[in-house]
C-alpha positions as CSV (number, residue, x, y, z in Angstrom):
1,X,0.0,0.0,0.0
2,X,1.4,3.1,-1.2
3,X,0.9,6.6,1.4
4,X,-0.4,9.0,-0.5
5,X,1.8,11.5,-1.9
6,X,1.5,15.6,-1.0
7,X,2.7,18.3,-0.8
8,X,1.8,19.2,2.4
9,X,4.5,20.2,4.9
10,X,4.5,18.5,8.1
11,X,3.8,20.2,10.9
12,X,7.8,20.6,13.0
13,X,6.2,21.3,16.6
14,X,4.1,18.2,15.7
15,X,7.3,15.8,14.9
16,X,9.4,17.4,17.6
17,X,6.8,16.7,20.1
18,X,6.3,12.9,18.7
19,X,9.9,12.4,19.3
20,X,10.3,13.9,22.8
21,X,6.9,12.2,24.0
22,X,8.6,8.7,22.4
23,X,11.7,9.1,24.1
24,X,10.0,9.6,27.3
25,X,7.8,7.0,27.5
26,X,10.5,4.2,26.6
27,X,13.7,6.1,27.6
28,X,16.5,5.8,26.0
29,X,17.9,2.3,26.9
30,X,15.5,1.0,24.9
31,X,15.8,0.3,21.5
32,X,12.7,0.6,18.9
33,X,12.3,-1.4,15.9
34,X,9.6,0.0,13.2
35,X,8.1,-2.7,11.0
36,X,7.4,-1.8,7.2
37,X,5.7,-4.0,4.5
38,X,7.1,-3.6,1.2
39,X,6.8,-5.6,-2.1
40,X,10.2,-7.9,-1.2
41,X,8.2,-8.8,2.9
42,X,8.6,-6.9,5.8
43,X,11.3,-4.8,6.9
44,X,12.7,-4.3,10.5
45,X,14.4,-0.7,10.9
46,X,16.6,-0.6,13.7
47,X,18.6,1.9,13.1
48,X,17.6,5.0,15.6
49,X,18.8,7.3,12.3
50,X,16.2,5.6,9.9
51,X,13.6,5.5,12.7
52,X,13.9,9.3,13.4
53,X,13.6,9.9,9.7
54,X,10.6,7.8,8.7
55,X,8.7,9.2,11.8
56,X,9.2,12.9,10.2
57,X,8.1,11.3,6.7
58,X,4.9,9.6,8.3
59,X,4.3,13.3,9.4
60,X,4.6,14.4,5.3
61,X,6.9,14.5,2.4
62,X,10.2,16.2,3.1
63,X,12.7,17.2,0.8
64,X,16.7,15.9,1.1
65,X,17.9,19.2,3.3
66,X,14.8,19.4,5.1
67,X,15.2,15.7,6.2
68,X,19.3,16.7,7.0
69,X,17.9,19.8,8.9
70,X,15.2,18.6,11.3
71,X,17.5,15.4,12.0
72,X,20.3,16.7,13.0
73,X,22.6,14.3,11.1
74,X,25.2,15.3,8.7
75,X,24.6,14.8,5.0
76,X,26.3,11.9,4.2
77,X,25.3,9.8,6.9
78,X,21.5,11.4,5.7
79,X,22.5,9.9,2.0
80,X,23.6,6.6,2.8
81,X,20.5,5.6,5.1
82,X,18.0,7.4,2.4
83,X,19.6,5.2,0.0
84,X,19.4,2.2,1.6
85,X,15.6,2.3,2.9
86,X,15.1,3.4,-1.6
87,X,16.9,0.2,-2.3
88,X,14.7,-2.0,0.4
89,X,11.5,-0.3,-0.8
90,X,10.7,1.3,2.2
91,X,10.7,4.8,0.7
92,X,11.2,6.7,-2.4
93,X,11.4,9.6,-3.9
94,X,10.1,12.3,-6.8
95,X,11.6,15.2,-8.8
96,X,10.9,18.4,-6.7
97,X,8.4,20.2,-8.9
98,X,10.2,23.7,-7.9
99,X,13.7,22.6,-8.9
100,X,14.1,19.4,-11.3
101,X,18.0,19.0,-9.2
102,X,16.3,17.9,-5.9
103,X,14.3,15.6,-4.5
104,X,11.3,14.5,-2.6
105,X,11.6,11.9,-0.4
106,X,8.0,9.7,0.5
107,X,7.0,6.4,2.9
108,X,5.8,4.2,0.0
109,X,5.5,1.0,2.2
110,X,2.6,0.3,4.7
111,X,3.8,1.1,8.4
112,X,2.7,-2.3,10.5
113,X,3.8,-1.3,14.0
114,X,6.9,-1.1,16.1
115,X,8.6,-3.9,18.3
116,X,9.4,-2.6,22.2
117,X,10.1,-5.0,24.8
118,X,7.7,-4.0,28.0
119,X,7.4,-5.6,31.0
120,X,3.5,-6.2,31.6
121,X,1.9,-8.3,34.7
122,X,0.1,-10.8,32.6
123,X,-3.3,-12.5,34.6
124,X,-4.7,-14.4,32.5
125,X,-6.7,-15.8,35.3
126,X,-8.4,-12.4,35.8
127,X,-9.8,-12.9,32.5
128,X,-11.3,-16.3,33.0
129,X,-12.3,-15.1,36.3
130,X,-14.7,-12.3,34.6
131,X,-15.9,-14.8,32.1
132,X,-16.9,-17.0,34.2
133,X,-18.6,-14.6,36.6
134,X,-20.8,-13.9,33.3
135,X,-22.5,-17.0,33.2
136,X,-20.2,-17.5,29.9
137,X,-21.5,-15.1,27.9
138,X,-20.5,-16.0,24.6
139,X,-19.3,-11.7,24.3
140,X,-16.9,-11.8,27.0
141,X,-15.3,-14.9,25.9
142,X,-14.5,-13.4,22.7
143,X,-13.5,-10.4,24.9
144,X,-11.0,-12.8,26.7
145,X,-9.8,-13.9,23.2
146,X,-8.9,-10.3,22.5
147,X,-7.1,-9.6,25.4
148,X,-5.2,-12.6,25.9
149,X,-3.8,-12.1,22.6
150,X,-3.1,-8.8,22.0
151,X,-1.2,-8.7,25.4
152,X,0.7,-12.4,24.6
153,X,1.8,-9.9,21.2
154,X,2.6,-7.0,23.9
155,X,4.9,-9.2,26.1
156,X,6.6,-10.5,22.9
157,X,7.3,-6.7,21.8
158,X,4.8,-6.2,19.0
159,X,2.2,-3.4,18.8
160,X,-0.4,-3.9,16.6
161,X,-1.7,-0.3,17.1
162,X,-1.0,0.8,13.8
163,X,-2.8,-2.3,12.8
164,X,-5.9,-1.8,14.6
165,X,-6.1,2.0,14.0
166,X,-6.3,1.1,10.0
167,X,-9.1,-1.7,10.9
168,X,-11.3,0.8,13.1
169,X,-11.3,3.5,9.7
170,X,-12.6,0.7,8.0
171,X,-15.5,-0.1,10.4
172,X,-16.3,3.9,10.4
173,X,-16.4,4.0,7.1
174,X,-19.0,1.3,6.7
175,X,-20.8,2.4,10.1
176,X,-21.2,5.5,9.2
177,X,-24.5,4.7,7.0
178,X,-25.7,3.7,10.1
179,X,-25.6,6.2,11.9
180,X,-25.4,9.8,10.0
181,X,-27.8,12.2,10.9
182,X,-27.7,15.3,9.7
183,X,-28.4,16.7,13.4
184,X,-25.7,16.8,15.5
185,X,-27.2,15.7,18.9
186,X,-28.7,12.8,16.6
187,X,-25.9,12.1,15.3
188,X,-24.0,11.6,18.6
189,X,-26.9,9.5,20.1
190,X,-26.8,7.4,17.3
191,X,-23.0,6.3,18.1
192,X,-23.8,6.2,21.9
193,X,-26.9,3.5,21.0
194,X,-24.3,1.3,18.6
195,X,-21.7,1.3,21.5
196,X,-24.4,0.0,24.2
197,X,-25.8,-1.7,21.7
198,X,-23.0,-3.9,20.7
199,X,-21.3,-4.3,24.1
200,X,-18.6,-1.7,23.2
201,X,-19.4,0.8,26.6
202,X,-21.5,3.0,27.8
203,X,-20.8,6.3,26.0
204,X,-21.4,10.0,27.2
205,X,-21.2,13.5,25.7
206,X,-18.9,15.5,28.3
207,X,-18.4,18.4,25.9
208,X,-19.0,19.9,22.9
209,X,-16.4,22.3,22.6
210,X,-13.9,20.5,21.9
211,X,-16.3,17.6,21.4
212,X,-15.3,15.1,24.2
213,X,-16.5,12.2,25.1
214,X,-15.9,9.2,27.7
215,X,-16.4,4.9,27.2
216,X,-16.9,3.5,30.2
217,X,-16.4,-0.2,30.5
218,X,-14.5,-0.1,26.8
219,X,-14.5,-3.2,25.5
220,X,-10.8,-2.8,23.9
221,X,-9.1,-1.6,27.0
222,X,-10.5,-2.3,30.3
223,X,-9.1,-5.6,30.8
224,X,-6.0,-4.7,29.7
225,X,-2.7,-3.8,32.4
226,X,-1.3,-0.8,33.0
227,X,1.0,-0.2,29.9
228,X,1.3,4.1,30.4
229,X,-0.2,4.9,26.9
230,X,-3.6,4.9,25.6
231,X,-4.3,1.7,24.1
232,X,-8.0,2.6,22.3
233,X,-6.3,2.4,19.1
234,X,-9.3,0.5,17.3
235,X,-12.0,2.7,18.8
236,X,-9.9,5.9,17.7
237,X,-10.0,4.8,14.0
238,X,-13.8,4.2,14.3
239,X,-14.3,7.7,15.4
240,X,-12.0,9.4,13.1
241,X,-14.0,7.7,10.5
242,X,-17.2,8.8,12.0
243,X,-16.3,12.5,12.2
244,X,-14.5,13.0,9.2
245,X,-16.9,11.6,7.4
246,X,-19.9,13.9,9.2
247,X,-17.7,17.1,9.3
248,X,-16.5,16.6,5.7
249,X,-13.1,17.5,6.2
250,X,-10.1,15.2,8.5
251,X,-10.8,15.1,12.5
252,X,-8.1,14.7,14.6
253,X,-9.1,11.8,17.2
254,X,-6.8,12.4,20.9
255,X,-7.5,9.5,23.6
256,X,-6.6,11.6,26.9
257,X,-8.2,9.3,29.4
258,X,-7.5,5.4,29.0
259,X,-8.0,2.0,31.4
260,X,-4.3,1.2,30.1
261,X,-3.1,4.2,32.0
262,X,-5.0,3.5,34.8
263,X,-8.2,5.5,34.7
264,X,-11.5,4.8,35.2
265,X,-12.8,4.9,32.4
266,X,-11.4,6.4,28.4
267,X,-11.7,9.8,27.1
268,X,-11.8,11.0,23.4
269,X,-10.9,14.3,22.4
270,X,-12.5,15.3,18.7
271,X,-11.1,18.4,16.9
């Protein structure tokens, strides 16, 4: 799958703050290896260099100096890793349309996830527990399913955020039939009747400016430990759908509030 290609600057207060808030929540002792699909199989970029640079190209298109510029590196060390992730298909590159001599470089692989070793407590038996307590309900069973595996995939070091993110657009997309309505409040109680409705959690309008709204009892997080991000990756992909779709232009979906950080209950911020 190919990103698509624009013009469109990235925003530099946006990658500098995705790099500092990355570096803080796995410090710098740990290493970080970003997973790419490409036409040849999957790549694993290790190189902190290459990582840096392909999280300022996931932000938009950057042009050779801009990339030496905003990573610090020197140009030749810039070059060879550029290079490199061209010959493994991981990026490439287009004649500047302002001046035929440079460059601009481009993600042209699909971004699966990254690799980081956390410690988590596992308890499995916390899971059973709950399903059983529920007169095996055939929903939290499938809820245990979820959980057990996504964290087995956590423990091992893979994040399937990215992953899940792309699956909740989908589900947006094709929910969103379901539940337009060209008045807002209508619109919002429509989402808050499909989330009950399909065992998802109990949703509530705190705000309207921003829009923000809570899950309680979220159905993607709340059995899961304490990992110190949000991990509502699925359920921010079905909203982002939702209110692009409504608003007719991109929302910008922020979880604030999440069980996997240890709140009560998750928090969506929609601008």
């Amino acid at each position: 799958m190919k990103m698509e290609k624009t013009n469109i600057k990235p925003d530099r207060n946006i990658i500098n703050k995705d790099i500092n808030e990355n570096n803080h929540v796995y410090g710098s002792e740990n290493i970080q290896i970003e997973l790419f699909a490409t036409p040849k199989g999957v790549k694993a970029v290790k190189s902190p260099v290459r990582v840096k640079i392909l999280s300022m190209l996931r932000e938009g298109d950057l042009s050779f100096d801009e990339i030496v510029k905003f990573s610090g590196r020197a140009k030749s060390t810039v070059s060879s890793h550029l290079k490199s992730m061209s010959r493994e298909g991981i990026i490439s590159s287009r004649v500047d349309p302002y001046d035929a001599r440079k460059k601009i470089f481009f993600i042209q692989s699909e971004y699966i996830g990254k690799l980081q070793r956390q410690q988590l407590q596992e308890d499995i038996s916390a899971y059973i527990q709950r399903y059983i307590s529920s007169e095996n309900d055939p929903f939290e069973f499938f809820r245990l399913i979820f959980h057990t595996i996504r964290i087995s995939l956590l423990t091992q070091g893979v994040d399937i955020d990215p992953i899940l993110h792309e699956a909740g657009l989908k589900v947006g997309k094709a929910l969103y039939e379901k539940v337009k309505d060209p008045e807002r409040d209508n619109f919002l109680g429509n989402i808050a009747n499909f989330w009950e409705t399909h065992s998802l959690g109990t949703v509530e309008v705190k705000t309207l400016e921003p829009l923000t709204i809570s899950v309680q009892d979220c159905f993607e997080c709340s059995g899961l430990p304490y990992l110190g991000r949000p991990a509502c990756a699925f359920d921010s992909g079905i909203l982002e759908s939702l209110f692009s779709l409504y608003n007719n232009e991109k929302a910008r979906v922020k979880e604030t509030k999440c069980y996997a950080l240890g709140d009560k209950y998750c928090r969506f911020v929609i601008e």
